[in-house]
Backbone as CSV, one residue per row, in Angstrom:
resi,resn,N_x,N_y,N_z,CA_x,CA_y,CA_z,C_x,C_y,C_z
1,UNK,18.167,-11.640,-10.176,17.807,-10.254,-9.895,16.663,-9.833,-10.805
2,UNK,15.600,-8.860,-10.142,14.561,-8.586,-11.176,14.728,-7.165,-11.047
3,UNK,14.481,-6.475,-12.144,14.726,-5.177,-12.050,13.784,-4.806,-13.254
4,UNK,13.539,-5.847,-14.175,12.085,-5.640,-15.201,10.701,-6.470,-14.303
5,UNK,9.198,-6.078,-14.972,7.744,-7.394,-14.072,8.646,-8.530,-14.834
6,UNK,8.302,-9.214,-13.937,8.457,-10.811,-14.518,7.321,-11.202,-15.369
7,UNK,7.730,-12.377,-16.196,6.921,-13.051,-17.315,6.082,-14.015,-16.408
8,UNK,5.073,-15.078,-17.578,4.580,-15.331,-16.517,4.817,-17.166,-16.029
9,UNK,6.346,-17.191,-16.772,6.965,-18.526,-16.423,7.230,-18.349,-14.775
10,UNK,7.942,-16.939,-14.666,8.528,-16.289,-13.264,7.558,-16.373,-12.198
11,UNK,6.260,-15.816,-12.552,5.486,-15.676,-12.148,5.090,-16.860,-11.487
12,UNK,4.962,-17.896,-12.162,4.454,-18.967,-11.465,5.309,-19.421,-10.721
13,UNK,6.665,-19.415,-10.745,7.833,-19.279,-9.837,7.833,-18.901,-8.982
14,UNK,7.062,-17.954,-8.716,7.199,-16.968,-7.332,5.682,-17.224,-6.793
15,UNK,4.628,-17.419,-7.450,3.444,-18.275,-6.624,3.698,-19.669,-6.560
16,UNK,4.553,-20.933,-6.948,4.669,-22.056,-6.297,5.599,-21.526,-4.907
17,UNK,6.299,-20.529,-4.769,7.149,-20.399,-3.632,6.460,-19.577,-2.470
18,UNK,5.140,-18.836,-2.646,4.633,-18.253,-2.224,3.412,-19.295,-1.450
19,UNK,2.996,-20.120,-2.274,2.257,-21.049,-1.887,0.620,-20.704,-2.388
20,UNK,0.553,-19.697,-3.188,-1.129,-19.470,-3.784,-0.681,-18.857,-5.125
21,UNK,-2.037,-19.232,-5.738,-1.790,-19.151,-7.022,-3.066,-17.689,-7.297
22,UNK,-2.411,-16.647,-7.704,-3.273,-15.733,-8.466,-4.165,-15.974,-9.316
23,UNK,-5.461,-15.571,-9.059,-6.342,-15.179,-10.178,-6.193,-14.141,-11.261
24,UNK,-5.415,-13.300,-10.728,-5.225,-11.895,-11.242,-3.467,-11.181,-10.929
25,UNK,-2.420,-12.011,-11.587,-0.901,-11.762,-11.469,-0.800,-10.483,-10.991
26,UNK,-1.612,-9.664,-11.684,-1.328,-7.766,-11.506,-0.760,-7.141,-9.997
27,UNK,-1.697,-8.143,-9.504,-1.975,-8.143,-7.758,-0.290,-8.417,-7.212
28,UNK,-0.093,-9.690,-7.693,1.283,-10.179,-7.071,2.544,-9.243,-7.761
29,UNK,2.282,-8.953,-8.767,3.281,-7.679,-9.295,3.478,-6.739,-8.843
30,UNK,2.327,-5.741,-8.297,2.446,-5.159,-7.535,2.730,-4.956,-5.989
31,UNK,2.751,-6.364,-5.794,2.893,-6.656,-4.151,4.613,-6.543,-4.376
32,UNK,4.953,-7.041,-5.274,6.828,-6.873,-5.242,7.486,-5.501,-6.099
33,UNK,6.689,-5.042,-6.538,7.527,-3.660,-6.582,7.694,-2.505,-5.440
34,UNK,8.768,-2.678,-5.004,9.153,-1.929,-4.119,9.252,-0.178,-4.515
35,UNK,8.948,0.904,-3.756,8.785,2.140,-3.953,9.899,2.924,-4.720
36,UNK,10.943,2.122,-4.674,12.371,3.105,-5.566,12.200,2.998,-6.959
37,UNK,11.630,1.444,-7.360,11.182,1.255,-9.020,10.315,2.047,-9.716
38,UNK,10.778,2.422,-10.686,10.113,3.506,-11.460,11.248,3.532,-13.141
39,UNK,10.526,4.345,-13.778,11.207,4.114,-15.242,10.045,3.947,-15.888
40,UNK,10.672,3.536,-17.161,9.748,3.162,-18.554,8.528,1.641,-18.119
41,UNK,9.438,0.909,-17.026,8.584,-0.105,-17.126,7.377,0.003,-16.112
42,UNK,7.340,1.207,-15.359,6.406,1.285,-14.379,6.242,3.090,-14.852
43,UNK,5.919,3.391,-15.609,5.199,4.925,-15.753,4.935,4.799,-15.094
44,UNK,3.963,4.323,-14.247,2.588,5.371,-13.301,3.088,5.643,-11.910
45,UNK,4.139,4.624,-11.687,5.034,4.720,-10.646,4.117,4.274,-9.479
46,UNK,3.500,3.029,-9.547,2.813,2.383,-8.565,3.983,1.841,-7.935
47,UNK,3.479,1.171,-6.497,4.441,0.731,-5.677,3.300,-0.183,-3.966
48,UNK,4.088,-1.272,-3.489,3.602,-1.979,-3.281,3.030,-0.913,-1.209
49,UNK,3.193,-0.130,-1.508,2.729,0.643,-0.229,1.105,0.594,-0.081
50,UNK,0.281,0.692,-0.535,-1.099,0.693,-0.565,-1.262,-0.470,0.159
51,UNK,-0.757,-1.424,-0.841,-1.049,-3.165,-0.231,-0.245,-3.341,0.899
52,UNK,0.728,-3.074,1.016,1.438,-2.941,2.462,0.393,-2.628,3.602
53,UNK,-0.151,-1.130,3.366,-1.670,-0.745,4.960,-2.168,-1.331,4.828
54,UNK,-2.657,-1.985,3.422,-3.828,-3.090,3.963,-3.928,-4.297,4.466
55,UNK,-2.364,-4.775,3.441,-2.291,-5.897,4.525,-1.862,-6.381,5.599
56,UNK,-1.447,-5.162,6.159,-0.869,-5.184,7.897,-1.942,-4.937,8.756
57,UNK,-2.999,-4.381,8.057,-4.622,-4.879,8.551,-4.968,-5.763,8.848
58,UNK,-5.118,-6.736,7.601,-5.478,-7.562,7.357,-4.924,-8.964,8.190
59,UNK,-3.585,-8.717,8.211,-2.863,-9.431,9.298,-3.010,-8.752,10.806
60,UNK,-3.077,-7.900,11.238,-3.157,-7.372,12.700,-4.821,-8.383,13.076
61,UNK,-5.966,-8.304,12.247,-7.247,-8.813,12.544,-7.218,-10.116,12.753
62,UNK,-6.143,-10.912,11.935,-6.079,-12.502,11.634,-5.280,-12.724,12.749
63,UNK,-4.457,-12.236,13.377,-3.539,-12.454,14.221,-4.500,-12.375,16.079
64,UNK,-4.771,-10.934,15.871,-6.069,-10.830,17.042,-6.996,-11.339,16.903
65,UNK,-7.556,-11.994,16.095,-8.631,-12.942,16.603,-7.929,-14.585,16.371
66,UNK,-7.271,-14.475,16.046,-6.783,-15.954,16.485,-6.211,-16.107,17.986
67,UNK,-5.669,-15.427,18.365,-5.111,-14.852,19.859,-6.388,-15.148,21.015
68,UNK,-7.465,-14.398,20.650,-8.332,-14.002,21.112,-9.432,-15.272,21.709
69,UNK,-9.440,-16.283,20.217,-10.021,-17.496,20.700,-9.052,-18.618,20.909
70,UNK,-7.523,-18.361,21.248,-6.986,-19.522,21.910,-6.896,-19.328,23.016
71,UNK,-7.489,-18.182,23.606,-6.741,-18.154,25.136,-7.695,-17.163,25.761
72,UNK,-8.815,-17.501,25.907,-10.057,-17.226,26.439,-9.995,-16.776,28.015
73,UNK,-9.091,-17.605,28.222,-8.553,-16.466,29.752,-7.743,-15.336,30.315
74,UNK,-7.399,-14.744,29.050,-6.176,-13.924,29.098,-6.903,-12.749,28.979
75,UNK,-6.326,-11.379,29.428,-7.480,-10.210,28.936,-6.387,-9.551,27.561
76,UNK,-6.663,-8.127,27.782,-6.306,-7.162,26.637,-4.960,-6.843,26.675
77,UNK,-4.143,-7.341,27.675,-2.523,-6.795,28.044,-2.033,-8.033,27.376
78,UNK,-2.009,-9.143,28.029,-1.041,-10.271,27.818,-1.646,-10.788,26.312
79,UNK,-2.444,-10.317,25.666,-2.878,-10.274,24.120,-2.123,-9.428,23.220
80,UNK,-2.021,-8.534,23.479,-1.275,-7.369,23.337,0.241,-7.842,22.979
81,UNK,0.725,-8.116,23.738,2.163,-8.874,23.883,2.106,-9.949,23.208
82,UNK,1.738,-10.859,23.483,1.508,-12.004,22.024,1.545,-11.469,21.217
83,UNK,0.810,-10.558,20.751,0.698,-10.262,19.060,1.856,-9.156,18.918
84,UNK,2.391,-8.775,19.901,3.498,-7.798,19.729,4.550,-8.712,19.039
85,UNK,4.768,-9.792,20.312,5.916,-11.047,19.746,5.976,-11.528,18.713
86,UNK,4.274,-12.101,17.659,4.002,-12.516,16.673,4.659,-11.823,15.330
87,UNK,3.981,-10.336,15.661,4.195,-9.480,14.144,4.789,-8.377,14.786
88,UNK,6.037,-8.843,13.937,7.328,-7.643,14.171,7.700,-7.925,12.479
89,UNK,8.849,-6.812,12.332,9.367,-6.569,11.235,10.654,-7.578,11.235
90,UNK,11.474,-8.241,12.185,12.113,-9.740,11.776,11.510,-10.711,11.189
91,UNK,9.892,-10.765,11.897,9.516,-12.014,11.907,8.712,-12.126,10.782
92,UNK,8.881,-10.734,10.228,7.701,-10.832,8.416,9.159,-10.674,7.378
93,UNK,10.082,-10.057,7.877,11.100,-10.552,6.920,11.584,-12.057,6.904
94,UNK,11.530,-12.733,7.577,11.931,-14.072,7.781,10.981,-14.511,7.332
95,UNK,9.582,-14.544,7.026,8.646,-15.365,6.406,8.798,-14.632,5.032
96,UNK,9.184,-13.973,4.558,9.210,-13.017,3.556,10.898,-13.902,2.581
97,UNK,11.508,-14.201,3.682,13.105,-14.739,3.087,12.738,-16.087,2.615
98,UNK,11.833,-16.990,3.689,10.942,-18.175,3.471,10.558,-18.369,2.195
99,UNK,9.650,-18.070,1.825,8.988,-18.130,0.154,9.636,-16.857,-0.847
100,UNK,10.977,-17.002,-0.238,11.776,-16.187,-1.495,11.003,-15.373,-2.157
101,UNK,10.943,-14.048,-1.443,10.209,-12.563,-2.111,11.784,-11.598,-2.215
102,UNK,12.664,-11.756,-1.339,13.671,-10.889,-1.821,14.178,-11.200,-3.050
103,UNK,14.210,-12.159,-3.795,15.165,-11.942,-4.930,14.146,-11.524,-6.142
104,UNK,12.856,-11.567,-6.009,11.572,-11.170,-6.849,11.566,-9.771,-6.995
105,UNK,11.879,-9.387,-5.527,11.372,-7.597,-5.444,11.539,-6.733,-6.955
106,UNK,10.992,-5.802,-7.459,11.046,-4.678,-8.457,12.110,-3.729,-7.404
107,UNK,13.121,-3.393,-7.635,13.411,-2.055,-7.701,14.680,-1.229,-8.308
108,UNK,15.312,-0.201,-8.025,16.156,0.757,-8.800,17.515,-0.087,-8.000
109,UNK,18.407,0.099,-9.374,19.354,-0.500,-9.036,20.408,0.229,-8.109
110,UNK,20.427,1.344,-7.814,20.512,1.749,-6.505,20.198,0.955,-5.373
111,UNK,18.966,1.217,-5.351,18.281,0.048,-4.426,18.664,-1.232,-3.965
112,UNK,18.836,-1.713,-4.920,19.757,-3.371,-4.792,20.878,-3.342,-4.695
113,UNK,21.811,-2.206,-5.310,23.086,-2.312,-4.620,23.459,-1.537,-2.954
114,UNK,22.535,-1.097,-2.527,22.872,-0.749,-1.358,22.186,-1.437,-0.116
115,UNK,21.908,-3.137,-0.761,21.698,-4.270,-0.142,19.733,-4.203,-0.200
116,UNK,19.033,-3.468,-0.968,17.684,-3.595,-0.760,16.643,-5.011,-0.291
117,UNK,17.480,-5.634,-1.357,17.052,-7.315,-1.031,17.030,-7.956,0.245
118,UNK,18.093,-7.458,1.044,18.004,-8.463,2.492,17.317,-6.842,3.693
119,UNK,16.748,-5.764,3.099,16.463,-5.196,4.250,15.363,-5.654,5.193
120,UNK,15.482,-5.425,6.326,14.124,-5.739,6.756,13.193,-5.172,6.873
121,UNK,13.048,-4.007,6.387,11.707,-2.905,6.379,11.360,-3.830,4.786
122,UNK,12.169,-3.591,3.664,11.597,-4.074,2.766,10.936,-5.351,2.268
123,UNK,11.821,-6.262,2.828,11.010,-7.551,3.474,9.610,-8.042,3.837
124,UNK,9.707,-6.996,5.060,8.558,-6.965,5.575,7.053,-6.160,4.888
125,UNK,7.804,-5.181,4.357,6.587,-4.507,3.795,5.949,-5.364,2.605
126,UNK,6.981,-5.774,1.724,6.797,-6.834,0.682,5.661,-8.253,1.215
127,UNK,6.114,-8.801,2.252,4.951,-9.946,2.970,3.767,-9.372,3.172
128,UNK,3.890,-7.938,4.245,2.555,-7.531,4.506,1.584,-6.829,2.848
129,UNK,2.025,-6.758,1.993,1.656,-5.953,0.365,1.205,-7.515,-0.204
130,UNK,1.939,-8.336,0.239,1.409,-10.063,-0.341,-0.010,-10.759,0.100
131,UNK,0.027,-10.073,1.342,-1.096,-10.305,1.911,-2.371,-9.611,1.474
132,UNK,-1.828,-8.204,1.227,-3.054,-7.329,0.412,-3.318,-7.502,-0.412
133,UNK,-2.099,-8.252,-1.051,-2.517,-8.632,-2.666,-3.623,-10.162,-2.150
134,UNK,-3.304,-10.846,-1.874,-3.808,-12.347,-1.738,-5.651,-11.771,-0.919
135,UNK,-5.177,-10.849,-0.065,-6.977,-10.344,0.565,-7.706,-9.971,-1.174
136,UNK,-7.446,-8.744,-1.944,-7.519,-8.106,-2.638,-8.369,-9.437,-4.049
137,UNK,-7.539,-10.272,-3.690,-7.769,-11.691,-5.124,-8.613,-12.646,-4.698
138,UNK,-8.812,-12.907,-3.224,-9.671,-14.357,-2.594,-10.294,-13.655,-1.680
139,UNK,-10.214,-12.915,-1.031,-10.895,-12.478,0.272,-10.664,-13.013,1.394
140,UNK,-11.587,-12.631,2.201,-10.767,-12.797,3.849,-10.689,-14.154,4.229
141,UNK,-11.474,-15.049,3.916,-10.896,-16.508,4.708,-9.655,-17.207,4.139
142,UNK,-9.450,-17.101,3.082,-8.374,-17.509,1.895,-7.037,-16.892,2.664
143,UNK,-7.451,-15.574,2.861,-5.900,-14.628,3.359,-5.813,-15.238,4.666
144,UNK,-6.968,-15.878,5.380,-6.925,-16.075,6.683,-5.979,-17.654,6.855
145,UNK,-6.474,-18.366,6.403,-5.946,-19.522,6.001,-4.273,-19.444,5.543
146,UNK,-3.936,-18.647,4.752,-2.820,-17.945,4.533,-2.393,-17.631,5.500
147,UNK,-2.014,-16.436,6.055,-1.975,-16.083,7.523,-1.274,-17.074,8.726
148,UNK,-2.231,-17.810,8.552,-2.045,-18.881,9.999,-1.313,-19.994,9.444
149,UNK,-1.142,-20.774,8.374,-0.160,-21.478,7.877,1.008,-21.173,8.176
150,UNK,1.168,-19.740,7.479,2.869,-19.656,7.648,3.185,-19.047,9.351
151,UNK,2.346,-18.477,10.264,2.509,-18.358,11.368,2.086,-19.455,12.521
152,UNK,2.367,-21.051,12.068,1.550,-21.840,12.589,2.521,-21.581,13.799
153,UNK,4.083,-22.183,12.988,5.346,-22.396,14.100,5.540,-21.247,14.815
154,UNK,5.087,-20.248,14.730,5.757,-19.100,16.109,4.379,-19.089,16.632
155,UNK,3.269,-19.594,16.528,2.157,-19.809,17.389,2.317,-20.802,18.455
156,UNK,3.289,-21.870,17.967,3.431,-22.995,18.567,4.334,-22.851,20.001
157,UNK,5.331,-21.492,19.941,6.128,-20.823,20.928,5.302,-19.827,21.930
158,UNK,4.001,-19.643,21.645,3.687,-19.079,22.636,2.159,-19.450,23.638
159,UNK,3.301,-21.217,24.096,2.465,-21.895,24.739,2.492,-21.173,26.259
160,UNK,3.209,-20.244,26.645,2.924,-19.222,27.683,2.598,-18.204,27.303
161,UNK,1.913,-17.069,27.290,2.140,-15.984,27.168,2.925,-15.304,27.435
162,UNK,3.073,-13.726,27.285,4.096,-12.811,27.842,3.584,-12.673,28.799
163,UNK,4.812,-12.316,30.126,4.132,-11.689,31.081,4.849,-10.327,31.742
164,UNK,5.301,-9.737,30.799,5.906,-8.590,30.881,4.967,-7.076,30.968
165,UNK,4.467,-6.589,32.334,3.788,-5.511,32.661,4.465,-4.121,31.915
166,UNK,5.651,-4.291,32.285,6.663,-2.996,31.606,7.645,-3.281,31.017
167,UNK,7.408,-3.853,29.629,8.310,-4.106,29.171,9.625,-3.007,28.804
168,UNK,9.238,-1.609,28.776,10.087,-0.260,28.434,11.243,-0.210,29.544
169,UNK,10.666,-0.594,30.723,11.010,-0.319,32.608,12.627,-1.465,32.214
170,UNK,11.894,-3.303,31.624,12.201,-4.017,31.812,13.737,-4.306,30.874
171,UNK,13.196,-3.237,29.619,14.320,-3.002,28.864,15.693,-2.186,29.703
172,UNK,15.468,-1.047,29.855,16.080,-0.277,30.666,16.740,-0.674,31.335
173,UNK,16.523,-1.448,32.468,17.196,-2.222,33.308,18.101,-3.258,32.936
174,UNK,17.906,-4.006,32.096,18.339,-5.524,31.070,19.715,-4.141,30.641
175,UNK,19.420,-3.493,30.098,20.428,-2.603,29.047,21.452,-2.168,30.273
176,UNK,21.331,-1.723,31.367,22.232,-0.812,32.246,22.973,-2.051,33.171
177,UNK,22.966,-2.795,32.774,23.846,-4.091,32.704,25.090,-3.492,32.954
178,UNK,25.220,-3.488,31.612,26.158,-3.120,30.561,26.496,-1.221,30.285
179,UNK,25.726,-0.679,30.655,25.643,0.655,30.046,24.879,1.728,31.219
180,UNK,25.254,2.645,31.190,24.622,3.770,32.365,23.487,5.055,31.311
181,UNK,24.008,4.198,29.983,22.576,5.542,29.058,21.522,4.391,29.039
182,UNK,20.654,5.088,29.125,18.918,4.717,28.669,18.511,4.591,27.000
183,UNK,17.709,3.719,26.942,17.625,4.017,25.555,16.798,4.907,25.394
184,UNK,16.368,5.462,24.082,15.235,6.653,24.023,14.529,6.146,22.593
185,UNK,13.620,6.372,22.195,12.262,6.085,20.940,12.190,6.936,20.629
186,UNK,12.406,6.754,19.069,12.272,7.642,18.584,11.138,7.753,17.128
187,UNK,10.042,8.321,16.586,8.678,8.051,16.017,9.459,8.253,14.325
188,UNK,9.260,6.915,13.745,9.414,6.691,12.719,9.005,7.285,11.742
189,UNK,7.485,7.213,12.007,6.363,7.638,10.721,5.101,7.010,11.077
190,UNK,3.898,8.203,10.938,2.985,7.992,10.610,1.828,7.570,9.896
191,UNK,1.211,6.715,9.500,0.584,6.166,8.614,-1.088,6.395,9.009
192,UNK,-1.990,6.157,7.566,-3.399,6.184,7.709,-3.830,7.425,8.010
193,UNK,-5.100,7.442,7.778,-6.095,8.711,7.930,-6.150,9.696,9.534
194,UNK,-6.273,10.710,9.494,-6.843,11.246,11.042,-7.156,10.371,11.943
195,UNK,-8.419,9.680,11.529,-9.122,8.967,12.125,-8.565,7.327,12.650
196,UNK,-7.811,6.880,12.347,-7.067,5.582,11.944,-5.550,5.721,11.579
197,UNK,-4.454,6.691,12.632,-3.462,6.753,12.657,-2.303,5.258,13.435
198,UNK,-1.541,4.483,12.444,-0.728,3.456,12.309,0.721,4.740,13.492
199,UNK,1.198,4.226,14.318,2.140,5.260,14.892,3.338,3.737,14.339
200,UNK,4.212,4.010,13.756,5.749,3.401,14.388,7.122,4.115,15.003
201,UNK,7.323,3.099,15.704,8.863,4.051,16.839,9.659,2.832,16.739
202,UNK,10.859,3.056,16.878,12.588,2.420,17.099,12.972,2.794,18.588
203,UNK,13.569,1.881,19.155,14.106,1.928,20.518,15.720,1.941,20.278
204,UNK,16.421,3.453,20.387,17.680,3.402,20.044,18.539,3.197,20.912
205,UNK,19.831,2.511,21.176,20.501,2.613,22.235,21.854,2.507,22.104
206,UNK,22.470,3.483,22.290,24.193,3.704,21.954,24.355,3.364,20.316
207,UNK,23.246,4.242,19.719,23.295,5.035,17.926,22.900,3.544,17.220
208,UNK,21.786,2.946,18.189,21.681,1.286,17.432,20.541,1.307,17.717
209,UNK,19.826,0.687,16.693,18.212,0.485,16.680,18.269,-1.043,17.401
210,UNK,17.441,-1.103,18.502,17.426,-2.092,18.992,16.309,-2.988,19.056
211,UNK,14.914,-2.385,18.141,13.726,-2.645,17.574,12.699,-2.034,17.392
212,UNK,11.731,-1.928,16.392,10.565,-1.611,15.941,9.083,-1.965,16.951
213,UNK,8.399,-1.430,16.761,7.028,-1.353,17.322,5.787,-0.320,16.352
214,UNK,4.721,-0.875,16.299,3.633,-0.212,15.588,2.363,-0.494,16.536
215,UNK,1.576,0.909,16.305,0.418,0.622,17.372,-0.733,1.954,16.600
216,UNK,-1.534,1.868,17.494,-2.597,3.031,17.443,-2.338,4.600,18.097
217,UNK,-1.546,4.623,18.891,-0.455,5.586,19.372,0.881,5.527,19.780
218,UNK,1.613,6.819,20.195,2.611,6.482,20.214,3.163,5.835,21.092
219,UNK,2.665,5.402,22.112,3.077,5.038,23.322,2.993,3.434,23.083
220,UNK,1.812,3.087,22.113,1.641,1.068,22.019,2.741,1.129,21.030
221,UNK,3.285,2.038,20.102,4.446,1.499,19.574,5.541,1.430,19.673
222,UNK,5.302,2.606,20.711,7.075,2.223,21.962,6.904,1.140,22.563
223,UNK,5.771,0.724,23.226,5.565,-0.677,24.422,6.030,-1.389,23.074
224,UNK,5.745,-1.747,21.933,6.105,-2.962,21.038,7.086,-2.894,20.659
225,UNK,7.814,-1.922,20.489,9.062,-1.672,20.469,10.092,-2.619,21.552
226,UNK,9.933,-1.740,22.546,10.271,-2.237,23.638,10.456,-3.776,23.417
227,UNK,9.315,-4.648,23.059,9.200,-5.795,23.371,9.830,-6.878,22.445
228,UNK,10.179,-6.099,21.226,10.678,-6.737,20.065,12.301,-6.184,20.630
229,UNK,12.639,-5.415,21.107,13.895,-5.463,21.360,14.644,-6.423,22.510
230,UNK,13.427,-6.368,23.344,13.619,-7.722,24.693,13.493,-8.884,23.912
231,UNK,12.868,-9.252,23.177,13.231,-10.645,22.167,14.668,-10.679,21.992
232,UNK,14.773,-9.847,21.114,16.472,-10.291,20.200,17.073,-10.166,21.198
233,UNK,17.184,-9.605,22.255,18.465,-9.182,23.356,17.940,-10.559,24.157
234,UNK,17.383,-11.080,24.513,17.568,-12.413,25.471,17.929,-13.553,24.040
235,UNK,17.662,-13.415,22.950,17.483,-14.053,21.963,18.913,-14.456,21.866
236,UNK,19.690,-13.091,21.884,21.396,-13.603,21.172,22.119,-13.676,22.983
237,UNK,21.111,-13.451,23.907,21.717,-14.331,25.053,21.994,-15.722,25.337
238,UNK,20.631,-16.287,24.312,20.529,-17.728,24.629,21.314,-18.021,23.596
239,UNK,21.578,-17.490,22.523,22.513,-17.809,21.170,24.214,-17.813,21.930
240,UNK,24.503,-17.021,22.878,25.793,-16.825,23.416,26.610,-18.135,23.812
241,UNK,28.120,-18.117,23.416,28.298,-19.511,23.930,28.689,-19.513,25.732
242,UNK,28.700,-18.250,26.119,28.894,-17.889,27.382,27.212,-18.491,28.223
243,UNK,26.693,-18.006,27.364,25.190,-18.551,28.461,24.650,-19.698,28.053
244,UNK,25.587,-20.276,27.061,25.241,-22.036,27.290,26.118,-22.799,27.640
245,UNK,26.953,-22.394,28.177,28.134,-23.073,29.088,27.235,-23.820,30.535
C-alpha cells in the first residue's frame, strides 16, 4: 500500500512494471496520485487530473489515427465504433491492473478502504495521467509507441469492425429480453474548455450502470456508452455456461 511518494528504489519498481523509464520521476508521481491524497506530504494538493485530459488526448489521437490507416476503407461511423470498443474505462483499467498501477496509487486512506485500488474510474484515470505523464517526458512518438504496445492485443480483435448503426436502438432491444424498462443516460460530467467540451454519460438500467461513454457531445457519449455496454452484455453471454452448452 502507498499512502506516502515512493522512494526511488519503488520508483523504479513501478517503471520496470510500467515498461518506460522516466527522465523526470516527478511526472510518474504525479500520474499516481489520485485526487483524495492530500496532507503534509502533498501541500499543494496536486493530483493526477491534469495528466488524466491530456492523456486521454493523447490516446484518443494515437488510437484514431492508427484506426484510420488500417482500414482505409471504412468511413467515420464504423471508426467511431472501433475506437469506442478500443478505449473504454474496463479496458484502461485492465491495462492499468496489467503493469500494476493500483497498488502504487497515492491516496487518503479513506480512499483505499472503500476499495479505491480496484475502481475503475480510478484505474483508468491513473493509465490515461501515465500517458500524460510519459507524452509530457518523451513526446509524441515515444507515447505513441507506448500506446500501441500495450493495445496491440485488442487491436488484434478487431479484425472486423463494428457494424452496429444503432447501437442505443440495439441495446434496448437486447435488454427487453428480460425486462419491459428501457434504460436511460444519464451525463456524468463535463470536462475541458467552452471550446473543447469532453461530455461523459452512463447507461443505467434497473439502478445499474451498464457502461460509460465519452465524446464531443452528449449524444457520441451516449452512442459509446451504449456500445461499451453491448460489449459486456454479449461478453458475460459468451462467458455463460448456458450459452456454451
Amino acid at each position: 500500500m502507498n499512502e506516502t511518494p515512493q522512494n526511488g528504489d519503488s520508483m523504479a519498481t513501478i517503471e520496470q512494471g510500467v515498461g518506460y523509464t522516466f527522465a523526470d520521476r516527478s511526472k510518474l508521481q504525479l500520474a499516481l496520485t489520485h485526487r483524495s491524497f492530500n496532507g503534509s506530504e502533498n501541500s499543494s494538493n496536486l493530483n493526477n487530473q491534469r495528466l488524466e485530459f491530456l492523456g486521454d488526448a493523447v490516446l484518443q489521437l494515437v488510437i484514431t489515427h492508427e484506426l484510420f490507416a488500417r482500414y482505409p476503407e471504412h468511413e467515420e461511423g464504423p471508426l467511431t465504433k472501433a475506437r469506442a470498443q478500443l478505449v473504454n474505462r474496463r479496458t484502461l483499467a485492465d491495462l492499468a491492473k496489467t503493469i500494476g498501477l493500483g497498488p502504487q496509487l497515492l491516496m487518503s486512506r479513506g480512499e483505499e478502504l472503500s476499495g479505491g485500488r480496484e475502481r475503475l474510474s480510478a484505474l483508468a484515470d491513473a493509465f490515461e495521467a501515465l500517458i500524460g505523464a510519459v507524452y509530457l517526458d518523451s513526446g509524441f512518438e515515444t507515447t505513441r509507441e507506448f500506446i500501441l504496445q500495450r493495445f496491440s492485443d485488442h487491436f488484434g480483435k478487431l479484425e472486423i469492425l463494428p457494424s452496429l448503426d444503432n447501437p442505443k436502438g440495439e441495446l434496448q432491444e437486447l435488454l427487453q429480453t428480460s425486462s419491459n424498462r428501457p434504460p436511460h443516460y444519464e451525463l456524468i460530467k463535463v470536462n475541458g474548455p467552452d471550446h473543447d467540451r469532453i461530455f461523459e454519460c452512463a447507461v443505467i438500467h434497473d439502478h445499474s450502470e451498464l457502461g460509460r461513454g465519452r465524446g464531443k457531445s452528449k449524444k457520441q457519449a451516449e452512442f459509446n456508452a451504449a456500445v461499451e455496454a453491448l460489449e459486456k452484455l454479449k461478453g458475460q453471454a459468451q462467458k455463460s455456461p448456458i450459452a456454451s452448452q
